[in-house]
N, C-alpha and C positions, 0 to 999 in steps of 0.2 A: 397852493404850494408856497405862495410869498409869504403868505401869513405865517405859514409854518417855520418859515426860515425866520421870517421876522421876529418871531416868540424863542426859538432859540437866540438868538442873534442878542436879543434883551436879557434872556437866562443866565449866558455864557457870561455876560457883561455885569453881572452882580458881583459885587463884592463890599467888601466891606464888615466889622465885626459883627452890625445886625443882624445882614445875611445869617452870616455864620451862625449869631447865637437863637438866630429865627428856626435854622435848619435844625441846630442842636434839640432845642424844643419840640418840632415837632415830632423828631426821634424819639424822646423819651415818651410822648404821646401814643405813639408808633408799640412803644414796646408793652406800655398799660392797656392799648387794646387787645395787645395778644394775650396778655395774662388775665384780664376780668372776661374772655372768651370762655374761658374754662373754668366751670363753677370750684370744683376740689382744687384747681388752682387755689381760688380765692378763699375757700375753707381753712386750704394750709395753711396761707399768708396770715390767717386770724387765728390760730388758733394754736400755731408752730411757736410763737415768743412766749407762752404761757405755759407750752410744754418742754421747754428748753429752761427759761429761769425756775419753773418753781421746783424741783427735781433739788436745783442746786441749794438754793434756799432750807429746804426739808434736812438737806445733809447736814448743814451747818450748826442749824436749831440739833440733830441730831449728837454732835461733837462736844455743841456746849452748854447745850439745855437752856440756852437764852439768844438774846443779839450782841451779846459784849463778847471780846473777848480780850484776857489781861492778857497774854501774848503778844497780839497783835497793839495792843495801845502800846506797849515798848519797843515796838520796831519802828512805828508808824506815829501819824498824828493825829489816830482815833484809835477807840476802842470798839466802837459801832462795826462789826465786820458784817453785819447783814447788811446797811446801807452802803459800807465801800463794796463786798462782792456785789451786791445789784446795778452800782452805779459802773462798775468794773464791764461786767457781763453783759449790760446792753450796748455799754461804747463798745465792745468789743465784738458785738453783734453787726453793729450797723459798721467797723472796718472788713466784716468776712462778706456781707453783703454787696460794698463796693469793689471789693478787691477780687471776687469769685463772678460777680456779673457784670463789669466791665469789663475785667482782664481778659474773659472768656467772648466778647463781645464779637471779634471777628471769628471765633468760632461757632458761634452759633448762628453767625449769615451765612457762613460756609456750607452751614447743616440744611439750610435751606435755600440754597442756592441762588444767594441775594449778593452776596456778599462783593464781584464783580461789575454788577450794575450800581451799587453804593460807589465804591469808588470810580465810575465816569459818572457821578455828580458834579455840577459845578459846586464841591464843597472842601475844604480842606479835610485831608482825611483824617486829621486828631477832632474833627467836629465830630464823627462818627464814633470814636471813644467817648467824647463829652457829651453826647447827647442820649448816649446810653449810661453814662456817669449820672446824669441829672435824674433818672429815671433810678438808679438803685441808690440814690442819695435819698428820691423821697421815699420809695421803698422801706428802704433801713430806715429812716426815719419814721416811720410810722409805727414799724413794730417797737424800736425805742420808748413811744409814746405809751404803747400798748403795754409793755413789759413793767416800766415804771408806774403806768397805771396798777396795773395788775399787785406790783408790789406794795403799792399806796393803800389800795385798798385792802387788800388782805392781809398785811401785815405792818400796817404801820411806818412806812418809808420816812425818815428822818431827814430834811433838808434846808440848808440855809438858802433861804429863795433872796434874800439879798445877793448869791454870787449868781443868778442867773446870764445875768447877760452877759459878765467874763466868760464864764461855762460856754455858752452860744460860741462865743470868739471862739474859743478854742476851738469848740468843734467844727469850726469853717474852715480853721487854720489848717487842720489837720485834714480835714476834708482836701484841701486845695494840696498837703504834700502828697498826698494819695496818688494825686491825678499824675507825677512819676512817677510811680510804683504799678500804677495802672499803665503808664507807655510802656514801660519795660514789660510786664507782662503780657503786653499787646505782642509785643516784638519776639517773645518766646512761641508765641501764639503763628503768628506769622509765618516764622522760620523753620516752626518742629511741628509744626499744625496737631498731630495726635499728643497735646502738651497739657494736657489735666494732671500730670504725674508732677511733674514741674512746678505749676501752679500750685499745688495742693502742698507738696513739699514747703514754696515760699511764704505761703502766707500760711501754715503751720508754723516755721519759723518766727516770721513777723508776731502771730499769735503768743507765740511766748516770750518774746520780749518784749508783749507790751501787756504785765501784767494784770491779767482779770480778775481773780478772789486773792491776791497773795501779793507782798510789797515784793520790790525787786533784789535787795537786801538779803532772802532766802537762796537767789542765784549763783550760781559759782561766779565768781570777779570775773572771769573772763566775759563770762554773757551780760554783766551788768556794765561792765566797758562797751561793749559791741551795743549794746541797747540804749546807751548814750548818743550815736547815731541814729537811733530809727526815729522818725517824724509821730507813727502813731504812740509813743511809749510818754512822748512831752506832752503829748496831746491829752492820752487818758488822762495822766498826773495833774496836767492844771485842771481840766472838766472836774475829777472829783476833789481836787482841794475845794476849788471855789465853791462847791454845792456842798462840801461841808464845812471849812472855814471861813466862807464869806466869803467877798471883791478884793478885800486887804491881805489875803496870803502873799507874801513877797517872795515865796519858794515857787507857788505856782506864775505868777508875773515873770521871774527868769524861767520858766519855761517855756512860756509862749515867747520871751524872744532868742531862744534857740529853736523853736520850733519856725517862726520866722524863716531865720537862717536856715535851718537843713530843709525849708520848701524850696528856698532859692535852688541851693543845690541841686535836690532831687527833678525840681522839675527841669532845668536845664539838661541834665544826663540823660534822663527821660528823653527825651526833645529829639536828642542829639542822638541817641540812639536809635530813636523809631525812624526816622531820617534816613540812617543808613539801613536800617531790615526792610523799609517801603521799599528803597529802590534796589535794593537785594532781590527781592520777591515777586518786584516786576520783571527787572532784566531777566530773571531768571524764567519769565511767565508762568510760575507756580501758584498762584496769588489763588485758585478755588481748587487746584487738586487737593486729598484727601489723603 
């Protein structure tokens, strides 16, 4: 019975961000064993990003019987609309991944009735967003890989591997404004629990302000104002400048440092709002009804 206490007594007493990003980890481990559990899981996961871009791909050759297109090289700063739709459509893939399997993250402990025992962890409870974030980061990641492979090989994907490692930034950058966008949708999760209608609404929104085969320039002024706030819209724009004009695009460079700044922002709001719906949902001791 000492012992027992004793091993609590050490548990309780952890802290620190290793902890944290120790527990975060093996959460996201946690969630790859449930998914490589179920083989057509893993079917889908292979074979879903092949069936999602090249549909779109096929359209496009269909519209203009090549990969150029003179429309778009005068709105924009290529004419290459197969490699800007592909580079479009997989960033745009891997924000519906995070934003769809994190955001829903306390709903899917809920559904299996975990969700209570996660929170009397000794862990902070946005480690349990982040550690399911970390898990659909490499997720989305991978089919990213997959997609762009899939485009490389079958049709010739055009890219300046000079801007890779900006691209990389970017997509970390953006990654990291997610992680408020994923609190808030935590907090929708939380407070309205039956809230896939909500979620599916926002990042439908998000989705179209941050456009995937289409410059933003086509948008009614008001949505190209509003999309000057969203994190993921700075993010695609520098990802596919730099992969197709190089490291020295100076149009993509201010966008990572406004993307920067609206992380600032977003994660703090984030922060600050989950804060208040955790302790909403406890006092209220609603935190696993349904």
């Amino acid at each position: 019975m000492s012992t027992s206490f004793e091993n609590q007594s050490e548990l309780l007493g952890r802290s620190g961000w290793r902890y944290e990003i120790s527990a975060a980890w093996r959460l996201a481990i946690k969630q790859w064993k449930v998914e490589l559990s179920y083989p057509l899981s893993l079917l889908y996961f292979i074979v879903s990003p092949f069936l999602w871009l090249i549909p779109l791909l096929f359209f496009g050759f269909a519209l203009t019987g090549s990969t150029t297109s003179t429309a778009l090289g005068t709105i924009t700063y290529t004419s290459d609309w197969f490699t800007y739709s592909a580079l479009g459509f997989c960033f745009v893939a891997l924000i519906d991944s995070s934003l769809w399997g994190t955001g829903m993250a306390f709903r899917r402990e809920q559904w299996v009735g975990t969700l209570e025992s996660l929170y009397s962890t000794p862990v902070g409870r946005t480690t349990i967003l982040f550690g399911s974030s970390i898990h659909n980061i490499q997720h989305g990641g991978l089919g990213v890989l997959l997609q762009l492979g899939a485009a490389g090989a079958l049709f010739g994907l055009q890219l300046n591997l000079a801007g890779i490692l900006p691209a990389l930034l970017a997509v970390g950058l953006m990654v990291l404004g997610l992680q408020g966008v994923v609190l808030f949708f935590a907090c929708v999760v939380l407070v309205a629990r039956r809230a896939w209608m909500a979620v599916e609404t926002l990042v439908s929104a998000i989705k179209l302000l941050t456009p995937m085969s289409y410059p933003l320039v086509v948008l009614p002024y008001s949505l190209q104002v509003i999309a000057q706030g969203v994190p993921t819209y700075h993010g695609l724009e520098s990802f596919r400048q730099f992969l197709l004009l190089g490291p020295f695009s100076m149009s993509a460079w201010m966008s990572i440092g406004l993307l920067l700044i609206l992380d600032l922002i977003v994660l703090l709001l984030g922060w600050l709002l989950f804060r208040v719906s955790d302790r909403y949902v406890r006092n209220r001791a609603s935190l696993a009804k349904f």
